[in-house]
Phi, psi and omega in degrees: 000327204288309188310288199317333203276336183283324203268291199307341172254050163234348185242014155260019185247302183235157149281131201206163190241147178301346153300319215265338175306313161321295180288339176269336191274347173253029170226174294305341161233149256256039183298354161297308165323292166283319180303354212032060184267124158227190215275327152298349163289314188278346199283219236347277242274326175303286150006275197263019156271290193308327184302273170337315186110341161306334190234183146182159188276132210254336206167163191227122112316128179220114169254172178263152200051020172225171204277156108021086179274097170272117173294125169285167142207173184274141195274181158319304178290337162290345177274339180284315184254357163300329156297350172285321207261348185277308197282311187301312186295313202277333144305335200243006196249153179261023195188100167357299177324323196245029171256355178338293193301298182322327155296340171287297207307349185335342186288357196265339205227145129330098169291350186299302121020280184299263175017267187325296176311297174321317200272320197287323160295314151350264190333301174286340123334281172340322200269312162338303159296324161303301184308311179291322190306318189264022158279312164305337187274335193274348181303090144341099205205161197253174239263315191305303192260346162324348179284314198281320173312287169340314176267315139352284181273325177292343190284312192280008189247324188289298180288004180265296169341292177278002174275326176280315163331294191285321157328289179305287198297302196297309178307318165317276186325289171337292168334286157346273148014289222023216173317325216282329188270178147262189171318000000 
């Protein structure tokens, strides 16, 4: 979903063809990589963008000795629904990382909108971590393996933690923000 959502909020900026779309995601640093994205991957989200009815194709560029570029733009619908596909990510992801693209793009969405959706994970984080916590204290364990119980829960409490941490700070910062800003 985060690639659609890049493509669709790069072809509200322009009409763009999927090499150059490429290329800007690996200058200057190399987010094609570490996302491991590669170039049949995005010409599919193009694919399966133009299928939905979000994109299509506008004009083929044509050099000589070189391959054939067909240029996108975003359809009506696709604009209807890049604030859809915005909202839907910051619902399904289960960790600030995997809300990135969706934090570029605020401009396309209600931070108000984000807020809310944020705060209710908040919560439910928050309860979770209660939860897992009095779980861990009732595990029973015999003497051998209580060192792996221990570290268990501290492992899963340090990252439930600094997740919440970050969580609570992006939702400040919005907050701040509000409407007027990006981050």
């Amino acid at each position: 979903m985060s690639i659609q959502i890049y493509i669709l909020s790069k072809l509200m900026e322009e009409n763009n063809y999927p090499y150059k779309l490429k290329k800007e995601l690996s200058e200057p640093i190399p987010f094609d990589k570490l996302g491991n994205l590669t170039e049949s991957k995005l010409y599919y989200h193009f694919e399966s963008l133009s299928k939905q009815g979000l994109v299509e194709p506008r004009e083929v560029i044509k050099e000589e000795h070189r391959p054939d570029k067909q240029v996108f733009a975003i359809t009506d619908k696709g604009r209807e629904q890049l604030p859809v596909k915005i909202y839907e990510l910051f619902k399904k992801a289960d960790k600030v990382a995997e809300m990135t693209v969706g934090l570029m793009f605020l401009r396309y969405v209600e931070k108000e909108r984000v807020v809310q959706i944020l705060e209710q994970k908040l919560e439910k984080m928050r309860s979770k971590e209660s939860y897992l916590n009095g779980i861990f204290k009732q595990i029973p364990a015999e003497v051998a393996v209580m060192e792996m119980v221990e570290f268990s829960h501290d492992y899963f409490s340090d990252m439930m933690s600094k997740e919440i941490f970050w969580l609570d700070h992006l939702i400040e910062k919005l907050k701040r923000n509000g409407n007027h800003s990006q981050l």
